[in-house]
C-alpha positions as CSV (number, residue, x, y, z in Angstrom):
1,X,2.7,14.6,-21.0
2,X,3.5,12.0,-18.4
3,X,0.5,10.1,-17.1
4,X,-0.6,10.7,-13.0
5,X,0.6,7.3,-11.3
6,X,-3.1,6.4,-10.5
7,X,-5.9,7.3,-12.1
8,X,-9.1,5.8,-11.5
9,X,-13.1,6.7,-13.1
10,X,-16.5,5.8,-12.3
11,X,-15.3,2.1,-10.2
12,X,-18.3,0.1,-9.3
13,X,-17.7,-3.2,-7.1
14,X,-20.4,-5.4,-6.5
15,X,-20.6,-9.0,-4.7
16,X,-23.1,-11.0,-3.5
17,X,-23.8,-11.5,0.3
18,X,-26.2,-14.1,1.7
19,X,-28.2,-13.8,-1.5
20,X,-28.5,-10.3,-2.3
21,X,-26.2,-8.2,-4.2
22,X,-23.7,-5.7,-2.1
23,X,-22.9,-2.6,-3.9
24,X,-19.2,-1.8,-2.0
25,X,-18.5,1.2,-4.5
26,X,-21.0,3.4,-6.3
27,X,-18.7,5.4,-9.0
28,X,-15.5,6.1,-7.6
29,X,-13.2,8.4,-9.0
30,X,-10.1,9.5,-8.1
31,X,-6.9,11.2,-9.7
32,X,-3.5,10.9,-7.8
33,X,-0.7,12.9,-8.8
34,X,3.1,12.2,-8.6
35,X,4.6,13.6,-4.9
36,X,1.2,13.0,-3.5
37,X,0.4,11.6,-0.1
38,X,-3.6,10.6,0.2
39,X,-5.7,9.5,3.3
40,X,-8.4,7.7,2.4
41,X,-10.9,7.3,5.7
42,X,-14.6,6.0,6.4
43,X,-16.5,4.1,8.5
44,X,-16.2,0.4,8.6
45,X,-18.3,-0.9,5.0
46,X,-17.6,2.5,3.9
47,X,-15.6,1.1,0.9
48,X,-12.5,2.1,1.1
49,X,-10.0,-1.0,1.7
50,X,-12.4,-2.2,-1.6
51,X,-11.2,0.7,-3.5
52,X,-7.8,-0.4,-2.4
53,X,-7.4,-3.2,-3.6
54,X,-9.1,-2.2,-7.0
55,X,-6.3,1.0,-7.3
56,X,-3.4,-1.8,-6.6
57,X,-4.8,-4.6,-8.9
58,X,-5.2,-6.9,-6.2
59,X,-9.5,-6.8,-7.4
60,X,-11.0,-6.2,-10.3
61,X,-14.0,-3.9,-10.6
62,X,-17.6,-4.9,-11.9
63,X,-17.3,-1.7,-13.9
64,X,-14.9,1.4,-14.2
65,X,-11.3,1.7,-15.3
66,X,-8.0,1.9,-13.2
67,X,-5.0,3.4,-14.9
68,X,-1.2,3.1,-13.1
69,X,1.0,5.3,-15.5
70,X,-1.1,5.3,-18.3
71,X,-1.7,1.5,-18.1
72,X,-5.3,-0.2,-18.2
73,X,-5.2,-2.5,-15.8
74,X,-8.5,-4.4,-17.3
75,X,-6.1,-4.6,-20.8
76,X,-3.2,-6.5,-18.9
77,X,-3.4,-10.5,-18.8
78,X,-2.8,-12.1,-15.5
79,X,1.1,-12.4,-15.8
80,X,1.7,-8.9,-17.1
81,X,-0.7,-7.8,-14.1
82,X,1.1,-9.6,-11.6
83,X,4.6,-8.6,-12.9
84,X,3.0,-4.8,-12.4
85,X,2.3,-5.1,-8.7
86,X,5.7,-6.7,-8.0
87,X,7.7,-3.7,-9.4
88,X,5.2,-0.5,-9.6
89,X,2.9,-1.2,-6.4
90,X,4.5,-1.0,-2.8
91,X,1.6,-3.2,-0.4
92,X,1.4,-2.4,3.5
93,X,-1.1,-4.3,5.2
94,X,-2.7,-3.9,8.6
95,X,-1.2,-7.1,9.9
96,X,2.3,-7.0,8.6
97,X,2.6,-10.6,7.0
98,X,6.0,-11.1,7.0
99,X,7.3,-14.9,6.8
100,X,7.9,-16.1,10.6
101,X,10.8,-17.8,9.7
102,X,12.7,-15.3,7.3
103,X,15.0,-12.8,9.1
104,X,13.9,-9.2,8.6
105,X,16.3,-8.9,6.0
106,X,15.3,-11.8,4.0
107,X,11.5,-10.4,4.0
108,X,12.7,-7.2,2.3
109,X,14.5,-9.7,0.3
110,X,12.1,-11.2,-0.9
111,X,10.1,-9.0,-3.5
112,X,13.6,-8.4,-4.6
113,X,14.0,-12.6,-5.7
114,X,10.8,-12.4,-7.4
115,X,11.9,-9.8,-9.8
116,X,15.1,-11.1,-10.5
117,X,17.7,-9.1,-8.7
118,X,21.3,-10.3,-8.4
119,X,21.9,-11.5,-4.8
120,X,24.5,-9.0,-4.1
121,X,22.3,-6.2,-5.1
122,X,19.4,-6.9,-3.1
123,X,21.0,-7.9,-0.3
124,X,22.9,-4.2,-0.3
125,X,19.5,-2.5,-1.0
126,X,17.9,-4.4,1.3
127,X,20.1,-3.4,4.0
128,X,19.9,0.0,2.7
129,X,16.3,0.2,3.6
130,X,16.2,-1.4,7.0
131,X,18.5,1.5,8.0
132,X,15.9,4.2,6.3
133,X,13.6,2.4,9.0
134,X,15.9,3.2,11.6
135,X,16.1,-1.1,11.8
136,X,20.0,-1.6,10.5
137,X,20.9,-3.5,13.8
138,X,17.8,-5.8,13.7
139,X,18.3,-7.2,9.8
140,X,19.6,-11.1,11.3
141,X,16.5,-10.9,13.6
142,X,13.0,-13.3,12.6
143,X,9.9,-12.2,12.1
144,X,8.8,-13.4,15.3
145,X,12.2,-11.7,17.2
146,X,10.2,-8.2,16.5
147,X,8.0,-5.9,18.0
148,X,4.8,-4.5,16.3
149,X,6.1,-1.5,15.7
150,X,9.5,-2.9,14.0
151,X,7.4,-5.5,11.9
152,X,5.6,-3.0,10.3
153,X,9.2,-0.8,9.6
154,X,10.1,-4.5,8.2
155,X,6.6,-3.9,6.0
156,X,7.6,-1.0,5.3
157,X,10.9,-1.4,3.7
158,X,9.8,-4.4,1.9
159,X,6.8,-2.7,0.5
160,X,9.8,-0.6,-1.3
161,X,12.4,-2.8,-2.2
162,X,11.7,-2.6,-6.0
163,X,11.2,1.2,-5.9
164,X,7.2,1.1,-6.4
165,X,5.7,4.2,-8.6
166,X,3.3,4.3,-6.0
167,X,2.8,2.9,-2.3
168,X,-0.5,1.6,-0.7
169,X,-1.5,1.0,2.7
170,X,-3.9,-0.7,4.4
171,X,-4.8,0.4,8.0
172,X,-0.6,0.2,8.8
173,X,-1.2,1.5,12.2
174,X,-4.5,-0.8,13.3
175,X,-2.4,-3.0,15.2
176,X,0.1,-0.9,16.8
177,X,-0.9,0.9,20.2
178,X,-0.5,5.0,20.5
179,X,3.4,5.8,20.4
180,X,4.4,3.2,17.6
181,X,1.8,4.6,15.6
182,X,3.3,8.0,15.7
183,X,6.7,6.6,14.8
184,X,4.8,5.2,11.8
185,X,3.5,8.1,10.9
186,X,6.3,10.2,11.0
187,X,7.9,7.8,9.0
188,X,5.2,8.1,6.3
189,X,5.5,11.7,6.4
190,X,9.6,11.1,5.8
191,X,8.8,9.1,3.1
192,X,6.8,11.3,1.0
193,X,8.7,14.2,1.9
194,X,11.3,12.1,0.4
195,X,8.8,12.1,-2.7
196,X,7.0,8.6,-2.3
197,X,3.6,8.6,-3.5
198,X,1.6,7.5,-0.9
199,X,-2.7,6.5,-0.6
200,X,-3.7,5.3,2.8
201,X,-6.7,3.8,4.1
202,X,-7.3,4.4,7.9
203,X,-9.4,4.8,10.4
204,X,-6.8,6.9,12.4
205,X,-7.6,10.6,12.3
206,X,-4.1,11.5,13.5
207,X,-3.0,9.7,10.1
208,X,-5.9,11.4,8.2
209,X,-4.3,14.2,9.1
210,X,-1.1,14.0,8.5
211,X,-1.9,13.0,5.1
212,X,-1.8,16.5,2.6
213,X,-4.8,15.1,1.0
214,X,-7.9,13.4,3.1
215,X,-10.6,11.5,1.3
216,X,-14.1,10.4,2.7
217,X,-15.8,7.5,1.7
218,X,-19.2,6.7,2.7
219,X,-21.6,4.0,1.6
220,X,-19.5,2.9,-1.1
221,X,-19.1,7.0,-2.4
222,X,-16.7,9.8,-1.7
223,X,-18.4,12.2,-0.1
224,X,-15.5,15.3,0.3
């Protein structure tokens, strides 16, 4: 039986805050299944970028286990863990962070170098992607030759350049005003139709419900 791509039980984070001990999740668990495509939304301090960052490795949790294809994540040392994230996990963040001086094809490039893939091939695959973005004419452009809207598409294909089991985002339409973030989402929706599994934090309810699965977090819990 092949193992859901995330699986996570009973996740508790805590930190401490101006002496006293912040409890950011109380006992998360969640279960994502191949195909699926997940909204995760809440209130700011809600705790859901928290649990995040604990599903894509980024964190570690005070208590609870996070399993990608069958994998502890707590059993992996630091190497193995980071060598996950570059080829299983696809990262979209809020504020893009492409490298200013990279063209837009070099940034979905780059993931690409870190695993070891032949120039020629990632330079192909890489082009490859910018046209799934609708960017194939804006590949020799920087980082800072791009609008919001085509950054995040830069994001977007770099977050899959090493075909990721599973694809995470982080508030990918915060910065972007009303009509990019619809391109965005409809691109999301292409994606997983496409059959990228996809969790999304958000505080965009047009995103939330796009999404064929919403989650929501409150006070460090899901609530429905």
């Amino acid at each position: 039986m092949i193992p859901p791509p995330l699986l996570a039980r009973d996740l508790r984070k805590d930190y401490r805050m101006n002496g006293e001990t912040v409890h950011a999740l109380r006992g998360v668990s969640l279960r994502v299944d191949a195909g699926d495509y997940v909204a995760i939304a809440g209130p700011s301090g809600s705790g859901k970028s928290t649990l995040l960052q604990l599903l894509g490795g980024i964190d570690t949790p005070t208590a609870g286990v996070v399993e990608l294809l069958g994998t502890r994540l707590d059993a992996l040392s630091d190497r193995e863990l980071t060598h996950l994230r570059l080829t299983r996990v696809g990262f979209i963040f809020q504020r893009f962070h492409l490298l200013p001086v990279l063209t837009a094809r070099e940034n979905v490039e780059l993931p690409m170098a870190e695993a070891g893939v032949a120039r020629g091939e990632r330079r192909e695959r890489a082009e490859q992607l910018l046209a799934y973005v609708g960017l194939a004419h804006r590949g020799a452009h920087r980082a800072t030759q791009l609008s919001g809207g085509e950054m995040q598409r830069v994001a977007i294909a770099r977050a899959l350049a090493n075909r990721p089991t599973v694809l995470l985002a982080d508030e990918p339409t915060g910065e972007l005003d009303a009509a990019t973030g619809r391109e965005i989402l409809e691109l999301f929706r292409r994606l997983n139709d496409d059959g990228t599994t996809l969790i999304v934090v958000t505080h965009d309810d047009r995103l939330a419900a796009e999404a064929g699965r919403a989650i929501h977090m409150l006070d460090g819990t899901i609530r429905d």
